[in-house]
PyMOL Python script that loads the backbone (N, CA, C, O; Angstrom):
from pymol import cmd

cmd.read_pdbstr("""\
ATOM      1  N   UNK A   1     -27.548 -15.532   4.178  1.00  0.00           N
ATOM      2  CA  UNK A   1     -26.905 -15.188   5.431  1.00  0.00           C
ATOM      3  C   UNK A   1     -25.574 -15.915   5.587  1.00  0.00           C
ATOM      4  O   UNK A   1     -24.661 -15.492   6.297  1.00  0.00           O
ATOM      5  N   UNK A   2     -25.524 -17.116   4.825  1.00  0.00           N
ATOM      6  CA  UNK A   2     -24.272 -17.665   5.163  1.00  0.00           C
ATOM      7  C   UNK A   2     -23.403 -17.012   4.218  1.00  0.00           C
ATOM      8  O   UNK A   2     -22.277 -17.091   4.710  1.00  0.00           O
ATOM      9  N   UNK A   3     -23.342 -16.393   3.089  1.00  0.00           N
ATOM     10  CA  UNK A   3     -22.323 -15.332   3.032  1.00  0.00           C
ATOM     11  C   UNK A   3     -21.667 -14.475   3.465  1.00  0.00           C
ATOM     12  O   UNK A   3     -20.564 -14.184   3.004  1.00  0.00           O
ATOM     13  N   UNK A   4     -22.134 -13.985   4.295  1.00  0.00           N
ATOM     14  CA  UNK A   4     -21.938 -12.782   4.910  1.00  0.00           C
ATOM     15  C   UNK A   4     -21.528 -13.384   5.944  1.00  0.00           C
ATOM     16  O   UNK A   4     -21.121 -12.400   6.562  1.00  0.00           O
ATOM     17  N   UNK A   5     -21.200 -14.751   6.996  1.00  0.00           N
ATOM     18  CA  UNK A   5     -20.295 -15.050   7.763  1.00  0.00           C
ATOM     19  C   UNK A   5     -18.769 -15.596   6.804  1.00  0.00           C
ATOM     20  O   UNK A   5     -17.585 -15.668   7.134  1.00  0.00           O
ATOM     21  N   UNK A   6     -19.149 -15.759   6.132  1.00  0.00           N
ATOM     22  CA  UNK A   6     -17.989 -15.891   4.948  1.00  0.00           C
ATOM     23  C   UNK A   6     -16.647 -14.688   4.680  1.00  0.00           C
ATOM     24  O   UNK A   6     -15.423 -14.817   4.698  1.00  0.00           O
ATOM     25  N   UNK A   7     -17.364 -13.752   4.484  1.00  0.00           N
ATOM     26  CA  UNK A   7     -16.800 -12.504   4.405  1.00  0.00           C
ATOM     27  C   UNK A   7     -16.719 -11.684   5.687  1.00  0.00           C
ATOM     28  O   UNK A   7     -15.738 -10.951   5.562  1.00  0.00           O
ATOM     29  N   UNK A   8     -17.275 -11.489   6.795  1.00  0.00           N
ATOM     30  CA  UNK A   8     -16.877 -11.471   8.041  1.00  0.00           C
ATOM     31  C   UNK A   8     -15.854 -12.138   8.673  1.00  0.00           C
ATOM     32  O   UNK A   8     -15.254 -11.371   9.427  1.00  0.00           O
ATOM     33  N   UNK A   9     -15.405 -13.274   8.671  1.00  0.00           N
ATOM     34  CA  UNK A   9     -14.812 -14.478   8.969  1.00  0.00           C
ATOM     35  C   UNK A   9     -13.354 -14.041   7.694  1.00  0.00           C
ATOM     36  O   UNK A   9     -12.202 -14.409   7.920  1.00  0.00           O
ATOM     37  N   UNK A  10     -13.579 -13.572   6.963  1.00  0.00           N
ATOM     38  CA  UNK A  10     -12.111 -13.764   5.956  1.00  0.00           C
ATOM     39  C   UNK A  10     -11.930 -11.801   6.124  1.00  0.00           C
ATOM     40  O   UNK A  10     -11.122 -11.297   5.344  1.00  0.00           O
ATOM     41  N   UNK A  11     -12.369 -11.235   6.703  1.00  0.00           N
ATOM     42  CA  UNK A  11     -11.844  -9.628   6.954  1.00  0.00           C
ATOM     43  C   UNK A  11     -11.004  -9.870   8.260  1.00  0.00           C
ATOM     44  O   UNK A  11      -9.854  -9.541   8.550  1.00  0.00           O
ATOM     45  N   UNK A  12     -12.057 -10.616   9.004  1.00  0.00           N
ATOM     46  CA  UNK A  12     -11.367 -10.680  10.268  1.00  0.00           C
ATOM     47  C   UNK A  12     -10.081 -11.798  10.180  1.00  0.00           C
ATOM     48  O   UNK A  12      -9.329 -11.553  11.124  1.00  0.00           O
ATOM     49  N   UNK A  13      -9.796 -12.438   9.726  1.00  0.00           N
ATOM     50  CA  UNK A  13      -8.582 -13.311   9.421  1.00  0.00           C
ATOM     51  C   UNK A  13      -7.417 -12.101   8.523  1.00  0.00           C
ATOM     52  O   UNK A  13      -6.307 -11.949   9.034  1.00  0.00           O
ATOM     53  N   UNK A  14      -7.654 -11.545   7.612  1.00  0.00           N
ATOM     54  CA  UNK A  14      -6.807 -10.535   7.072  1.00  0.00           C
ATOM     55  C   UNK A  14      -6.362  -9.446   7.882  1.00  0.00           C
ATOM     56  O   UNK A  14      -5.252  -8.934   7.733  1.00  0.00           O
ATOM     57  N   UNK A  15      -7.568  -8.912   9.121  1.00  0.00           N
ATOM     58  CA  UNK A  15      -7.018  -7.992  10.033  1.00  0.00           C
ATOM     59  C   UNK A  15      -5.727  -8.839  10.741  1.00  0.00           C
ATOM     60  O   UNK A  15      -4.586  -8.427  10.948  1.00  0.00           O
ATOM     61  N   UNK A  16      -6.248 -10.019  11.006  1.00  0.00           N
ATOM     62  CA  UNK A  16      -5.199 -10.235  12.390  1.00  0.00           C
ATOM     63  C   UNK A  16      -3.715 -10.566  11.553  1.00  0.00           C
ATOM     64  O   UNK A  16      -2.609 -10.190  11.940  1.00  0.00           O
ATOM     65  N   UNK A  17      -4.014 -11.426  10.218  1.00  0.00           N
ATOM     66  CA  UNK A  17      -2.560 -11.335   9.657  1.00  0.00           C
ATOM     67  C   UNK A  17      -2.266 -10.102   9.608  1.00  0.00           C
ATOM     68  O   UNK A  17      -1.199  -9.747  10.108  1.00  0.00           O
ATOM     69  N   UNK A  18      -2.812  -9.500   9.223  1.00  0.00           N
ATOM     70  CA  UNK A  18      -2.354  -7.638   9.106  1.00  0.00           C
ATOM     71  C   UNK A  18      -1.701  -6.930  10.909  1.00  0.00           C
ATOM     72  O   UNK A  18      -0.816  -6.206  11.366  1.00  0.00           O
ATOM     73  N   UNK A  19      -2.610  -7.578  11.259  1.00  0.00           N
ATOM     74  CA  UNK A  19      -1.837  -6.834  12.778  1.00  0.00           C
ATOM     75  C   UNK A  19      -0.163  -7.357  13.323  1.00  0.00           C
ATOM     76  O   UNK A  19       0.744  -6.791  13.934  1.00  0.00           O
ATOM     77  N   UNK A  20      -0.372  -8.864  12.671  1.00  0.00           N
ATOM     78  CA  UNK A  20       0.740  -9.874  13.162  1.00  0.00           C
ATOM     79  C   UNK A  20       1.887  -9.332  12.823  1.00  0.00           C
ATOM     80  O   UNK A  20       2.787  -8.988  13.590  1.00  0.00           O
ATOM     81  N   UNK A  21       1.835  -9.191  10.752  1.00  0.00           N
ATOM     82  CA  UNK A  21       2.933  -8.772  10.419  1.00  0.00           C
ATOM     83  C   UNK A  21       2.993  -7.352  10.554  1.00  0.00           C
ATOM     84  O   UNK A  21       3.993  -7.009   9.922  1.00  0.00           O
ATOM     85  N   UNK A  22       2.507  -6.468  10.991  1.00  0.00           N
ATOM     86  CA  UNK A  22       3.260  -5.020  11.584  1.00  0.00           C
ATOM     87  C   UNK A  22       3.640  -5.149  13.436  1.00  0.00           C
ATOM     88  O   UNK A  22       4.064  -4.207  14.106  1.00  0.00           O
ATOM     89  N   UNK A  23       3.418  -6.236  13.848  1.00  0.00           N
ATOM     90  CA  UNK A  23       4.008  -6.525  14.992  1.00  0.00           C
ATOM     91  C   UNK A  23       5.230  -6.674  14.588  1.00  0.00           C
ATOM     92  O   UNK A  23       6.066  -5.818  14.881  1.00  0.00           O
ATOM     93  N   UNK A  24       5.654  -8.082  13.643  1.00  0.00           N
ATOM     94  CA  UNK A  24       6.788  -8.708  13.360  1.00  0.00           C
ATOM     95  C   UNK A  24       7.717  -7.540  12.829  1.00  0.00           C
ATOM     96  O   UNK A  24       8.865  -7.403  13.253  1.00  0.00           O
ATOM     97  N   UNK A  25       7.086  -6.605  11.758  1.00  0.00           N
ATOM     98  CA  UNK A  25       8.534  -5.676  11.110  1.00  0.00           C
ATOM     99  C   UNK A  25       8.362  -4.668  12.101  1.00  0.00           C
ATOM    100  O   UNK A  25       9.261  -3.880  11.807  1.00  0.00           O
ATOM    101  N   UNK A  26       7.740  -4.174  13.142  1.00  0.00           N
ATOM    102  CA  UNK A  26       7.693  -3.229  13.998  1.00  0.00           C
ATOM    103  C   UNK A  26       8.891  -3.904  14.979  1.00  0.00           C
ATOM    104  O   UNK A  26       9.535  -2.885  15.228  1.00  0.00           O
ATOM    105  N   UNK A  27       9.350  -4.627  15.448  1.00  0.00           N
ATOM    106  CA  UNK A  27      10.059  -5.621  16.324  1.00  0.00           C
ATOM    107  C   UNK A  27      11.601  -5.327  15.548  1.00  0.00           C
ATOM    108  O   UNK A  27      12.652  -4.895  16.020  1.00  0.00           O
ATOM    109  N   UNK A  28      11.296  -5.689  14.379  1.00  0.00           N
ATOM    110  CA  UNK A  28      12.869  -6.145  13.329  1.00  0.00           C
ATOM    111  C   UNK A  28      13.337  -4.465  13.204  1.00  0.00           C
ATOM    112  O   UNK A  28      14.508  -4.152  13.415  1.00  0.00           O
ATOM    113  N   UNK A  29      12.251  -3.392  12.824  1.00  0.00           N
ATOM    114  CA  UNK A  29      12.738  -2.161  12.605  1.00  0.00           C
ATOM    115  C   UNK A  29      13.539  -1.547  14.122  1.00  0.00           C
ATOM    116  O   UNK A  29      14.582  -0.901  14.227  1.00  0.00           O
ATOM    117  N   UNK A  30      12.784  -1.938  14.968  1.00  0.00           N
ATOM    118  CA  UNK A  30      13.476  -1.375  16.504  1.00  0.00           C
ATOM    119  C   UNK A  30      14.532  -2.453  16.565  1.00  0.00           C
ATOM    120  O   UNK A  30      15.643  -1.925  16.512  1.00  0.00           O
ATOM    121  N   UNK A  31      14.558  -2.968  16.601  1.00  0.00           N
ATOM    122  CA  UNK A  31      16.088  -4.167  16.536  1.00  0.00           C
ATOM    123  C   UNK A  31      17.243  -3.246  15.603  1.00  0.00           C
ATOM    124  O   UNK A  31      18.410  -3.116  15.972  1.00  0.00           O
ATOM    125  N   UNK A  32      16.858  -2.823  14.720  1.00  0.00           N
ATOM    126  CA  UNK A  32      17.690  -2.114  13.604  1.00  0.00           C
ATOM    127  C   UNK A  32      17.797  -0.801  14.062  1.00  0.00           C
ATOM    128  O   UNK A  32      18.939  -0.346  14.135  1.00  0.00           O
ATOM    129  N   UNK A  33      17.071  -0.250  14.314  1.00  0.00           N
ATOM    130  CA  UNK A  33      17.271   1.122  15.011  1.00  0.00           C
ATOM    131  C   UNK A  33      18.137   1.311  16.173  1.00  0.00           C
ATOM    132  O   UNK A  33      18.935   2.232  16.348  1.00  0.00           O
ATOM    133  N   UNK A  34      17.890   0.356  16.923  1.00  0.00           N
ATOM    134  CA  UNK A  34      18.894   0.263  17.968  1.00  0.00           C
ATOM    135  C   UNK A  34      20.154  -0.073  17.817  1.00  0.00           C
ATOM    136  O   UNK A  34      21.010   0.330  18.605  1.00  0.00           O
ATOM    137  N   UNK A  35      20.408  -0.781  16.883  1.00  0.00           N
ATOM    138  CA  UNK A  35      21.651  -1.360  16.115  1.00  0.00           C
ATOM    139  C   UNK A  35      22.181   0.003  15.579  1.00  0.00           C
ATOM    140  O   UNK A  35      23.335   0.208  15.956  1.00  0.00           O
ATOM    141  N   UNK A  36      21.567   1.160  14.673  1.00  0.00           N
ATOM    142  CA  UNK A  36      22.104   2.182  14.118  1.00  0.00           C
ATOM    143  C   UNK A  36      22.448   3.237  15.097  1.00  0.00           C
ATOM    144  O   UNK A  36      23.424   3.937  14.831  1.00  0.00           O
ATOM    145  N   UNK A  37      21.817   3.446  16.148  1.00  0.00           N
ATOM    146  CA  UNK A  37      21.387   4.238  17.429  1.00  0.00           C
ATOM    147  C   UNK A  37      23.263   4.090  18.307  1.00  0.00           C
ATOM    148  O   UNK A  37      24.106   4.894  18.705  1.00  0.00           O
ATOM    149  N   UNK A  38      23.136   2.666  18.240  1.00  0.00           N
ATOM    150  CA  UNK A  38      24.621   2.393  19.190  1.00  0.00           C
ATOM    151  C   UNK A  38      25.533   2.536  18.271  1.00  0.00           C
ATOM    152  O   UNK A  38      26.618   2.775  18.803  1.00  0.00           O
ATOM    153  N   UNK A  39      25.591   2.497  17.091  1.00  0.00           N
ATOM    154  CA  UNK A  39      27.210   2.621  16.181  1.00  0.00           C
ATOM    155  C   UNK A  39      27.599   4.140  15.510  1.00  0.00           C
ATOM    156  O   UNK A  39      28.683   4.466  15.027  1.00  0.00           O
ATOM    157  N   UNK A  40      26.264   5.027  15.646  1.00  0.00           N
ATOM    158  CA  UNK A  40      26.157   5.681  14.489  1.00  0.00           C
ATOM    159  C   UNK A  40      26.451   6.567  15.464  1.00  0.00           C
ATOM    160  O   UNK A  40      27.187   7.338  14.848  1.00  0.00           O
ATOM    161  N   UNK A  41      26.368   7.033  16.699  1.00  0.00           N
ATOM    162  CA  UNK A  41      26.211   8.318  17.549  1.00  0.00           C
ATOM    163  C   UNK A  41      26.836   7.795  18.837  1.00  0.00           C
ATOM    164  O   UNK A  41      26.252   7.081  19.653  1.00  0.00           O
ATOM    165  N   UNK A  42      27.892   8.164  18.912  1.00  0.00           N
ATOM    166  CA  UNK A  42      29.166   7.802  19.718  1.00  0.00           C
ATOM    167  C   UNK A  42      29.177   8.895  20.677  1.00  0.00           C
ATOM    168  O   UNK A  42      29.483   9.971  20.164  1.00  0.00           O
ATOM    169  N   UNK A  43      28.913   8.928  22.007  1.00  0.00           N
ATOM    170  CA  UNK A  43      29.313   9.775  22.736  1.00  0.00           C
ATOM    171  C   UNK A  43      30.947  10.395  22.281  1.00  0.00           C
ATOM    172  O   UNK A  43      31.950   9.779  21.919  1.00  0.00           O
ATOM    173  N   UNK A  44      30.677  12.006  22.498  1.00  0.00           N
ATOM    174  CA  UNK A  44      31.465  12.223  22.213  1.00  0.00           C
ATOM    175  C   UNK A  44      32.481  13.114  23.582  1.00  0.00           C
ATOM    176  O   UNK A  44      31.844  13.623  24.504  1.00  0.00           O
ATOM    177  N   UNK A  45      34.125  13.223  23.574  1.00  0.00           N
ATOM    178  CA  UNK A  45      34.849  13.559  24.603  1.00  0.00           C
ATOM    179  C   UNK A  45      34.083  15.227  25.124  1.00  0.00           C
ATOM    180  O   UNK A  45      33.829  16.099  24.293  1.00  0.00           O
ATOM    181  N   UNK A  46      33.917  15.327  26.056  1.00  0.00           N
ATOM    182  CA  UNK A  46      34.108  16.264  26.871  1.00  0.00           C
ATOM    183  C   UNK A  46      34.969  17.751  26.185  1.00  0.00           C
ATOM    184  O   UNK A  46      34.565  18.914  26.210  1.00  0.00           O
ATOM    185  N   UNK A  47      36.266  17.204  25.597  1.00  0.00           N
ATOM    186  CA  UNK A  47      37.025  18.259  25.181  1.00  0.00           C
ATOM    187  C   UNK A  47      36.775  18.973  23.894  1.00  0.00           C
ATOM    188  O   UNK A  47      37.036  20.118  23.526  1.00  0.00           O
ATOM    189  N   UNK A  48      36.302  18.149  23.427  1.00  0.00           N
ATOM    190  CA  UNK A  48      35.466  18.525  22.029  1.00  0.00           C
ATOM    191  C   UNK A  48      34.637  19.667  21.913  1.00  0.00           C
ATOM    192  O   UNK A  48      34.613  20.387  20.915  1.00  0.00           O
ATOM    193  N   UNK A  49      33.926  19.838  22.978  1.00  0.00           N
ATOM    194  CA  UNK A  49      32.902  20.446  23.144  1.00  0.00           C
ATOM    195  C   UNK A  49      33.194  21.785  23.092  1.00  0.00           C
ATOM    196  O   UNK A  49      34.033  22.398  23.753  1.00  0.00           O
ATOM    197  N   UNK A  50      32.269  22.283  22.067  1.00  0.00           N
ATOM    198  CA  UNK A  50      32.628  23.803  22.367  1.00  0.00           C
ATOM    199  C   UNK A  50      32.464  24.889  23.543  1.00  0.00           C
ATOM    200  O   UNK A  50      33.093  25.947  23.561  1.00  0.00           O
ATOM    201  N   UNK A  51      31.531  24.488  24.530  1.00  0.00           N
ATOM    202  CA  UNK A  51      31.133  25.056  25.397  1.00  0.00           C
ATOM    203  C   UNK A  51      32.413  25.104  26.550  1.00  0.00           C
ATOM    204  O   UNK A  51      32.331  25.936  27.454  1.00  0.00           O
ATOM    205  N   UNK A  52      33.229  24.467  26.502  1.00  0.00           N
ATOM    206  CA  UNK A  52      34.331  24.234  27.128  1.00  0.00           C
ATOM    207  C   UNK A  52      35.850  24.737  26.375  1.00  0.00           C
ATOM    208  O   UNK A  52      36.834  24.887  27.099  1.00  0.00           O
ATOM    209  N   UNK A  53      35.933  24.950  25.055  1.00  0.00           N
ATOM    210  CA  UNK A  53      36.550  25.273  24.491  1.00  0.00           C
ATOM    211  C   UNK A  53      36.850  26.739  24.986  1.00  0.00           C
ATOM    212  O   UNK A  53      35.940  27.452  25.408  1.00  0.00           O
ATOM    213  N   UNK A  54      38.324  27.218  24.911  1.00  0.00           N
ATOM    214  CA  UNK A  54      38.060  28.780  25.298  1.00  0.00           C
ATOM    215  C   UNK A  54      38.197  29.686  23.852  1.00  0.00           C
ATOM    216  O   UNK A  54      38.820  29.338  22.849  1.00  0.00           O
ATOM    217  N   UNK A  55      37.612  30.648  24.000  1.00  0.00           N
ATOM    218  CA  UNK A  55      37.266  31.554  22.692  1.00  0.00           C
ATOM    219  C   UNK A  55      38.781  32.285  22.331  1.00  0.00           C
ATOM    220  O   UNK A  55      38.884  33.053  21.375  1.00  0.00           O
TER     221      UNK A  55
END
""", "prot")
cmd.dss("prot")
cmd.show_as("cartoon", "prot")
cmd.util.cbc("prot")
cmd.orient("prot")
């Protein structure tokens, strides 16, 4: 029986590192996304727009 708290005890230690680090790169990826989000897609003028453009 004391095996089997052994191996209970070391799944459950691997889950929570496992949960930790997809917290941590889940955090760093939205940090980065937001970083690409604001440089990459620039509001663009009003005049540009084709809907405003006349044919």
């Amino acid at each position: 029986m004391d095996a089997n708290w052994y191996i209970i005890v070391g799944i459950v230690l691997l889950g929570i590192v496992l949960i930790v680090f997809l917290i941590i790169k889940n955090h760093k990826d939205q940090k980065d996304l937001e970083t690409f989000l604001n440089n990459e897609f620039e509001i663009e003028d009003k005049e540009e727009d084709e809907v405003n453009n006349p044919v």
